[in-house]
N, C-alpha and C positions, 0 to 999 in steps of 0.2 A: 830771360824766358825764351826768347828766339832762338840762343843758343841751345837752351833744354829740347826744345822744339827740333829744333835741328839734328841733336843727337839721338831724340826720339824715332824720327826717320831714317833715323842713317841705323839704327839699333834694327829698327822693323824691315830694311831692305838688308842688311845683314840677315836678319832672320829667315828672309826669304830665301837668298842665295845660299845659306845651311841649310836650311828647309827640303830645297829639293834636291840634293845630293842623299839628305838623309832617308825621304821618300823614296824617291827611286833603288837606297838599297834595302830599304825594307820590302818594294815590291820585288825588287832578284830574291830575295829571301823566300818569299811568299810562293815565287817562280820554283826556287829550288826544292822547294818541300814539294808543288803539286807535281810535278815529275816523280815523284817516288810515293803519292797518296794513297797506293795499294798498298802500302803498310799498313795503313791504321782506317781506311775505308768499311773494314771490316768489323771495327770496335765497336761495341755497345754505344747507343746513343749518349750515354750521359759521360763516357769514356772518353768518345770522340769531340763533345763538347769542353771537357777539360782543359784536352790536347790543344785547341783552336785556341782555347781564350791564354790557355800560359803563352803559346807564341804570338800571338797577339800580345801581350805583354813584353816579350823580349822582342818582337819587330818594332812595338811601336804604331803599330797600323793593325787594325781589325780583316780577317780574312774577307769582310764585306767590303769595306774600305777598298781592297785593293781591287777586289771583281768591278768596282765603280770606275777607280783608274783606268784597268783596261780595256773597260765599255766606252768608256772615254778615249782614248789609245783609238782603238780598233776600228771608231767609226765620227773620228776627227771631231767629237762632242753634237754630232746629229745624236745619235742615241740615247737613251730613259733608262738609264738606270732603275730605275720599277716599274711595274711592269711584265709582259711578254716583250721578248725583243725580237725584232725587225732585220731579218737575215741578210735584206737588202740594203740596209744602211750600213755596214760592214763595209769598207776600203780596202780594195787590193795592196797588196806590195807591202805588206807588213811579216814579219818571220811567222810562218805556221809554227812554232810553239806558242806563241802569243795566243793564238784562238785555243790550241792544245790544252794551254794552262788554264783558260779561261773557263775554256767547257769541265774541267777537272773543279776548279774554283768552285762552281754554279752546283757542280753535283754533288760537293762537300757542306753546303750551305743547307742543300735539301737536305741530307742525310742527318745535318743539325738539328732542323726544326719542321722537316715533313713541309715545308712549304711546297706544292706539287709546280711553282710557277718559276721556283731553280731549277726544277730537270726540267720542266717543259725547253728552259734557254741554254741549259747545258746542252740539251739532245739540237737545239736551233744551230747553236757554236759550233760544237762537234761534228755537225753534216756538211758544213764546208770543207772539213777535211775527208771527205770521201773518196777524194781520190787517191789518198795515202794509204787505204786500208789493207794494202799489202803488208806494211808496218804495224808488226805484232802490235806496239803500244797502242795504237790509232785502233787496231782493228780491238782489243782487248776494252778499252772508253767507250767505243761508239756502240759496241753490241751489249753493252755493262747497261750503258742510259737504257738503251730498248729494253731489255729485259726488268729494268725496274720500271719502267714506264707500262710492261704488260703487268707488274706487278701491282702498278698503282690500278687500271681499271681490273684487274682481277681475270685477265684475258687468259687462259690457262694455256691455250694453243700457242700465243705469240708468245708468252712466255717464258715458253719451254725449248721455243724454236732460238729463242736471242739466246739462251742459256747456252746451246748448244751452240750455236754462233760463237759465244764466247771462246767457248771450249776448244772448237774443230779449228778455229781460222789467229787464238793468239794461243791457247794455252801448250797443245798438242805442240804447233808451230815451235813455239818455243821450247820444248821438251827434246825435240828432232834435233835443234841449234846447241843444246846441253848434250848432248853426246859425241855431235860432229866436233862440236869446239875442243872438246877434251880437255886441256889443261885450262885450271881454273883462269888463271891472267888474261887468257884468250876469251874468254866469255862477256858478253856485255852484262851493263849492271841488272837489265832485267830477267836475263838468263837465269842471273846471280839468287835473283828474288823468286823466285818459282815458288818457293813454299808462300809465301803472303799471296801471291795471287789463286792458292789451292785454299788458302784460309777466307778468301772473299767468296772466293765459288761455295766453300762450305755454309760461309755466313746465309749468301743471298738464299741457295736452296732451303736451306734447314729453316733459320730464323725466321726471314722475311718470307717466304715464300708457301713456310711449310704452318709452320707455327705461329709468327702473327698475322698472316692472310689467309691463311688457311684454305688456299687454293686445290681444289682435290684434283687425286688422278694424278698424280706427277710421280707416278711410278716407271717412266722413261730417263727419271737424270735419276734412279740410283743408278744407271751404271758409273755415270758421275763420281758417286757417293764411293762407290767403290773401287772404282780407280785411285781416287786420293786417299781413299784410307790409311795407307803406307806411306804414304808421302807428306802426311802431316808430320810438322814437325818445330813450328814454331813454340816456343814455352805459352803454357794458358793458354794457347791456341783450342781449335775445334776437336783435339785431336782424342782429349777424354769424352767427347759429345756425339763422334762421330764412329768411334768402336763399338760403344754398345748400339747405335742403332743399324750399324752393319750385323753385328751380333741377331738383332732383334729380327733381320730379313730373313734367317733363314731358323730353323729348327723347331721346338715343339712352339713357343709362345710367336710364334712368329704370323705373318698370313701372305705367307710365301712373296716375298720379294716385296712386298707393298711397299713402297717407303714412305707412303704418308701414316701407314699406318705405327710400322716402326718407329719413326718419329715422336708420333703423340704417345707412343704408350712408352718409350724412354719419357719423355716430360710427364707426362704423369706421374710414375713411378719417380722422379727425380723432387718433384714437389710434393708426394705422398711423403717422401723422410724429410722434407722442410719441415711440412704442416707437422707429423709425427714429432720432431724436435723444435716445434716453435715453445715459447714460455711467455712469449708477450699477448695480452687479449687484444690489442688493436690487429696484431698480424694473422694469427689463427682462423677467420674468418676469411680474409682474402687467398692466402692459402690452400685452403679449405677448397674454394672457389677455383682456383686455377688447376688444382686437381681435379676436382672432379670436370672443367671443361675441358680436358686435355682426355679424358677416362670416353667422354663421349664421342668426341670427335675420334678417336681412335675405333669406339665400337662402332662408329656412324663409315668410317670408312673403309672396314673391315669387308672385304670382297667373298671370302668361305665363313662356314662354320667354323672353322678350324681357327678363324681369327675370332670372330665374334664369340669363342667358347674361350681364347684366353685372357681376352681382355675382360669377358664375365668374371671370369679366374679372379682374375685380379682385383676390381670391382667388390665382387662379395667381401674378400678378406680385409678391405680397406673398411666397408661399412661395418664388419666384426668388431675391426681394435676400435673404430668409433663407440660402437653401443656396449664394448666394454667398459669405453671411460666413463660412459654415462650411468652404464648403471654402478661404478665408483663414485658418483657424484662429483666429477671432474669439474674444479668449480671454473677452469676455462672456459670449459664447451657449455654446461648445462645454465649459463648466462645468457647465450646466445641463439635468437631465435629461429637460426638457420637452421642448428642442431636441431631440433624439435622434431623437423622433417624426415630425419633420419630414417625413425623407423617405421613410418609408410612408405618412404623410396626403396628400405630392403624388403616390405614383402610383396610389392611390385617385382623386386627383384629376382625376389627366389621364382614366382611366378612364372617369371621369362628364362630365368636359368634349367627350370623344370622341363618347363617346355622345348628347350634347345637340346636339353639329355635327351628327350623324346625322342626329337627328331631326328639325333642322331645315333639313337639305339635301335633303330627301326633293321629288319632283319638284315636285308638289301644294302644297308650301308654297313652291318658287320660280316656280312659274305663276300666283301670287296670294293662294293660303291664309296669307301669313306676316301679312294683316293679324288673322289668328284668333288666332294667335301674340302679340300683343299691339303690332307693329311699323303705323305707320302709314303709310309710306311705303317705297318698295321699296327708296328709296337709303337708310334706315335700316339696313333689314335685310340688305343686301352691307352695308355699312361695319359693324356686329354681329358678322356671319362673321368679316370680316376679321377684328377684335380679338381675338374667341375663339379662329383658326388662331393668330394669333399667340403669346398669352398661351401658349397648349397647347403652339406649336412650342418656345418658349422655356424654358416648365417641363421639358419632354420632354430638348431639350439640357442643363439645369443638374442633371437628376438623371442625367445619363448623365456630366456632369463628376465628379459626386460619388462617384460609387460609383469612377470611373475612381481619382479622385484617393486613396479609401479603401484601393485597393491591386489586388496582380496575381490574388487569390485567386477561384477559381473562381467562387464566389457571388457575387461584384462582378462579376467579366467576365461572369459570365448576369446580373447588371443591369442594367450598362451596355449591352450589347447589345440587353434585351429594347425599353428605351425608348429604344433608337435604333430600333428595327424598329417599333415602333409609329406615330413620326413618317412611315416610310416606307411604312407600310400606310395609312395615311391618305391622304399622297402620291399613290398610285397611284388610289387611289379615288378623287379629285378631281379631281387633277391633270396627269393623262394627256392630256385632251384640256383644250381651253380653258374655263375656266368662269367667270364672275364671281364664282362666291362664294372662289373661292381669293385670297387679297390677291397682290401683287406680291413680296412676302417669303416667299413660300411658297418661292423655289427659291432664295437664299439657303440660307436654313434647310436644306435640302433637302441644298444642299455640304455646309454645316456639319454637317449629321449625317452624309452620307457619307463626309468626311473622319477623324469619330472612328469611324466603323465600321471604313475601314479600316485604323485603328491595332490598332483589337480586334482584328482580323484575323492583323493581320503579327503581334503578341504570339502569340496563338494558334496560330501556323504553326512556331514555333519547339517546341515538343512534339508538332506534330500529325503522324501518317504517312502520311497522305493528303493528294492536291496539291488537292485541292480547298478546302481553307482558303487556301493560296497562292493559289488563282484568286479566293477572296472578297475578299481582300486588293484586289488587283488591279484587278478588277470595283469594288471601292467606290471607290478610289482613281482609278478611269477617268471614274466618273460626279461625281466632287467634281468633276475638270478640264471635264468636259463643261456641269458648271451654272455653275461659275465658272472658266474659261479661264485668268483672272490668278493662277493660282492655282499661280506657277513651284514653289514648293516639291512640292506634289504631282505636276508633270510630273517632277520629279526623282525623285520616290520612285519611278516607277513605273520610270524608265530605271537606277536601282540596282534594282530587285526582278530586274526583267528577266536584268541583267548577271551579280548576285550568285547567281541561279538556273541563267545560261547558257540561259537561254530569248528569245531573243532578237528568234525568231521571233513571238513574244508580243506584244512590242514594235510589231514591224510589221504586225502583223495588224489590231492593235487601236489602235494609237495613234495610227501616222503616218496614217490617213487622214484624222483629226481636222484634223492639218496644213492638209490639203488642203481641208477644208471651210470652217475659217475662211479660207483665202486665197479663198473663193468667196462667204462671209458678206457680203449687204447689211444685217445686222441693224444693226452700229454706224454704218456712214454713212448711214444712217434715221435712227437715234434720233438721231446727233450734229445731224443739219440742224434737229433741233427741240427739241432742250435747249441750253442752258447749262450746265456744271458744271469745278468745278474738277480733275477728272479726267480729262478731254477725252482729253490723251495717253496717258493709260493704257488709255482703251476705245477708242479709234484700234491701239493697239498688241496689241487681240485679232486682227485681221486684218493686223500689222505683223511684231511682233519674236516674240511667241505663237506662231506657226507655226516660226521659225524657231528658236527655244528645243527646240521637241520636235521637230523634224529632229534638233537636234543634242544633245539631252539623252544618248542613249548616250555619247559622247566627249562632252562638260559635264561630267558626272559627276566622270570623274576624276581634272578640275581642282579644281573646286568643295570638293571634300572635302579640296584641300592650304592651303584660305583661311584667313588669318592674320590678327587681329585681333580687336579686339572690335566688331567692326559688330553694329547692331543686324539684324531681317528685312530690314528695307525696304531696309536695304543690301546685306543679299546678293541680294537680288530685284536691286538696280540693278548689283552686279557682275556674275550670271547672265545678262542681259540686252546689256552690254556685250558681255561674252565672245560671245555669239551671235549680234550684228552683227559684231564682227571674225570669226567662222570662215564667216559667211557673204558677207561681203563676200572675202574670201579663196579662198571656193571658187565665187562667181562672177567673179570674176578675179586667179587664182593670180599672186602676185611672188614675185620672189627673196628670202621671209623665212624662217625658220621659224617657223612658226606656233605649234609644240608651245610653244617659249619665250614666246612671247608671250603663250597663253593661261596659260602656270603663272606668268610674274610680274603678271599682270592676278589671278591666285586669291590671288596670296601675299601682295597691297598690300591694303591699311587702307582702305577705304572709306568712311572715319568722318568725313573731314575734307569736309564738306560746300561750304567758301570755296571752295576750287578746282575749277574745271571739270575733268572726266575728263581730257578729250585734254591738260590743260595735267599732271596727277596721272601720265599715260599717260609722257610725254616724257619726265619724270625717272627712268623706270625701265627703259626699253627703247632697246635701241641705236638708234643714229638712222637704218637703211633701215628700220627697221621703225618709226620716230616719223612717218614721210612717208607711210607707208600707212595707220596711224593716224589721221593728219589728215584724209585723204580720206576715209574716211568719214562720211556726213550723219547729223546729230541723234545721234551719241554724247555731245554733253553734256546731253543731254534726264535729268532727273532725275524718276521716276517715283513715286507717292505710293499705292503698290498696298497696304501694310499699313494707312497711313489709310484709304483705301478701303472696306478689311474691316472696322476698328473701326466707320467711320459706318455701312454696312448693318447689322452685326450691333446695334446701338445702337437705329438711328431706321427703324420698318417703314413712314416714311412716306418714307424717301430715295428721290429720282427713277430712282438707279440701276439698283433693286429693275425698274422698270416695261422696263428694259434685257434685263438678264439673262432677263426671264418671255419677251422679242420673240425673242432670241437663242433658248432651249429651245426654243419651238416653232417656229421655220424649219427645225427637223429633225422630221420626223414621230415620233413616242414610239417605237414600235419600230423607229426607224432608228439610235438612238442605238448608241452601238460599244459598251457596257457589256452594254446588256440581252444579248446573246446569251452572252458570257462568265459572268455571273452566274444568270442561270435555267441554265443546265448547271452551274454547282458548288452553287447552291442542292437542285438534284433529289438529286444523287447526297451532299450533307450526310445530308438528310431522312430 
């Protein structure tokens, strides 16, 4: 047993005397890595945690471990390792990379676990070597700790000033040494590494500074930002993070140079296509979240109009594809109670977006003042307008679907209505006479909303005992055909209200002279001599088959309603239109047919079958005096693409269409139009 015993100790004093050979080279290991920590000082927390614990694993010793050694080391084991450390208990005559490493040690620790009482003792380590700070490394550590230490109390002045410190007295310094040195061989290894220390500058500003402390006002280091934008060049680095918010300082979405503002509205935008592509319900809601905090802070720090108009921009179109999905019954979102909020935060929204067009439509800023506004250029600020009409027009219609879509209950239809009448009050304020700042979508839009006004309407009219909802009906219904002519389904609505009312007179008052204006319209053979588009026959056919649709919509009607099949719009649009070259070919030169058959088996055929031309679809079902009058007629196989049409407007506010329809509205002067009188008389006697 003694022997055992003996072996035991002699095994355990062995173990010491390997022991510390092995220690001491796991801490030169530990040594060697902080000497080059600006590599990965700049990694993501959970990145940089990784890194620590695998070399910790291949040293042998925990990065903590060794910062204990050399607090031990450094002040002959007076010093606490936990704790604040004591600057004073530190022992001369030890190599300054030992404290060098020490203080890199303490500030890699921090950067682990936000402990603020590692930097506190890095920045303690670190200020002994003050007198080195001639020495890019020394001076590049010691202004690094200060500026995260102005980051930790959120001091935006010291902050900005260490940053620069950083920059003026190691980075610069060393960029001077990289050119003198010339050939690489020549160059020291931190010369070598210039790009990681442009990847820590990008990290500390952007990340830490911009976006998780969200320190404002630090629109003094984009010059920063922008010096190293070309200099980036590590793989994965800043360098896809740092383009577009260089991108984002200057031009139309931008707020001129801001770079807190640029910043948040790249992060926004960057977790708006997360959240957009998320599919798991745990993450959709945080997502959700850091969008829209990033969406505020952006508009919170936006210094012009000019920014807070595009980050509105922005903003609207996100709560759009939301309150699309919802009214899809997205079963992600419409689980979650955050969503719910939705669509009181967009009509707050449109509210403030209203009111920012205002501000910025005021005469004085279109006679010149928009460069006070923050716009540089005047065609910045029309294409500005533009976006913002848009964004608003669009939010205005998806919460006028929604409420529509949430049901027939009174407090929906004063929803749905209120933010249709808003888009129309806007309308009238802008839009009445001609103005640049209105986009070409504006009257689009403009249908689109007057067509679900006048669904609200008809709904409405069916409880109401006053005909004056029947005339709002009507009246909105008039003015969708007026901004958009192709618009047969609504010339139909209006010759069933008509009918179904026995108001007939209605009809002729207000409708057929429409007729007669488009047969008088040069607006499409204008536009057409100077566009190309693949809708050509359809906008040729507002002054063609359009007039004679609504001549003959009273009888259309009611054939129309005996159609059998499942065609989609666009085919009953191309049925409609059939029917109303043969009744009008027929009634400029009457034959021996009957007509009535001809229009009910032209209602009662399948439209669906796209192979066959009409006149060839027409033969097989109609007797043959009436297949010979058929034939006769010109461009009945002309196939018309009026529901595509509507999607691309409604889609892209930049479609050439759009610049159509705005030429068409105004060849009639604003109060010539046949609605306004119909509607200002059921509007007064509503009130």
């Amino acid at each position: 047993m003694k022997t055992l015993k003996m072996a035991v100790i002699f095994l355990l004093l062995l173990g010491c005397y390997t022991m510390a050979p092995a220690a001491e080279q796991a801490s030169a290991r530990w040594g060697n890595l902080m000497d080059v920590a600006y590599k990965f000082t700049w990694y993501p927390k959970e990145n940089l945690n990784s890194l620590l614990q695998q070399k910790a694993g291949e040293y042998g010793q925990s990065l903590d471990d060794y910062r204990r050694v050399m607090i031990n080391d450094l002040t002959e084991g007076a010093g606490s390792a936990s704790g604040l450390l004591d600057a004073k208990l530190f022992v001369s005559g030890k190599p300054w990379k030992m404290y060098y490493r020490l203080g890199i040690a303490q500030f890699c620790l921090f950067l682990a676990d936000d402990n603020e009482t590692q930097l506190e003792n890095a920045i303690t380590v670190m200020d002994i070597l003050s007198g080195k700070k001639e020495l890019p490394d020394v001076a590049f550590w010691q202004y690094m700790l200060q500026a995260y230490q102005g980051l930790i109390k959120k001091d935006r002045d010291a902050f900005v000033a260490s940053v620069f410190q950083v920059w003026q007295n190691a980075v610069l310094k060393l960029e001077v040494d990289n050119i003198f040195m010339g050939a690489t061989f020549t160059k020291t290894e931190l010369v070598k590494n210039l790009p990681f220390l442009y990847e820590n500058m990008a990290h500390l500003i952007i990340t830490r500074g911009i976006l998780e402390k969200t320190i404002p006002d630090l629109y003094p280091l984009g010059l920063i930002i922008m010096s190293i934008r070309d200099r980036l060049s590590i793989e994965n680095g800043y360098k896809n993070i740092v383009d577009p918010i260089a991108e984002r300082m200057h031009g139309l979405k931008s707020d001129n140079s801001n770079l807190n503002f640029a910043a948040a509205f790249v992060e926004a935008t960057a977790n708006q296509y997360d959240f957009e592509d998320e599919q798991s319900a745990s993450q959709v809601v945080p997502k959700y979240n850091l969008t829209r905090t990033y969406i505020d802070l952006a508009y919170t720090w936006a210094d012009t109009l000019k920014g807070k108009a595009a980050i509105l921009t922005q903003n609207m179109g996100f709560k759009s594809y939301i309150l699309r999905r919802l009214i899809d019954k997205d079963k992600l979102l419409i689980s979650k109670p955050v969503f719910n909020e939705i669509p009181g935060e967009s009509t707050l929204l449109v509210e403030e977006a209203i009111a920012l067009y205002d501000q910025l439509a005021k005469p004085w800023v279109r006679k010149g003042e928009f460069k006070t506004e923050g716009f540089q250029k005047k065609s910045s600020y029309i294409a500005a307008m533009h976006q913002l009409w848009d964004a608003t027009g669009k939010l205005m219609l998806m919460l006028s679907a929604y409420y529509e879509e949430a049901g027939d209950g009174a407090e929906n239809q004063y929803t749905t209505e209120s933010s249709l009448q808003k888009y129309f009050s806007l309308f009238r304020r802008y839009a009445s006479k001609q103005s640049e700042i209105v986009p070409d979508s504006a009257f689009f839009m403009a249908y689109y909303a007057a067509n679900e006004m006048a669904a609200v309407y008809r709904k409405a009219a069916r409880y109401s005992t006053t005909i004056d909802i029947n005339n709002l009906a009507f009246a909105y219904q008039l003015q969708a055909v007026e901004l958009f002519p192709l618009d047969i389904t609504g010339i139909l609505h209006l010759a069933y209200q008509a009918n179904q009312e026995g108001r007939h007179n209605l009809y002729l008052q207000y409708v057929i002279p429409l007729a007669a204006r488009l047969n008088l319209s040069k607006a499409s053979g204008i536009w057409l001599d100077h566009h190309a588009t693949e809708y050509r026959a359809s906008i040729a056919g507002i002054t063609g088959f359009i007039p004679e649709i609504i001549e003959n919509a009273p009888l259309l009607i009611n054939f129309i309603q005996k159609s059998k099949g499942k065609e989609s719009q666009e085919e009953l649009f191309n049925k409609a239109i059939v029917m109303a070259k043969v009744l009008s070919a027929y009634k400029a030169a009457p034959v021996a047919v009957n007509i009535n058959d001809i229009l009910l088996a032209i209602a009662e055929h399948d439209f669906s079958d796209k192979s066959k031309p009409v006149k060839m679809m027409l033969k097989n079902i109609l007797p043959g005096e009436a297949t010979d009058f058929v034939d006769s007629i010109p461009e009945l196989d002309t196939r018309y693409r009026i529901s595509a049409l509507q999607n691309a407007l409604f889609g892209s506010p930049k479609h050439a269409v759009h610049s159509y329809l705005r030429g068409l509205y105004y060849e009639t002067p604003d109060e010539n139009h046949m609605y306004r009188g119909l509607m200002e008389s059921a509007l007064k006697k509503t009130q």
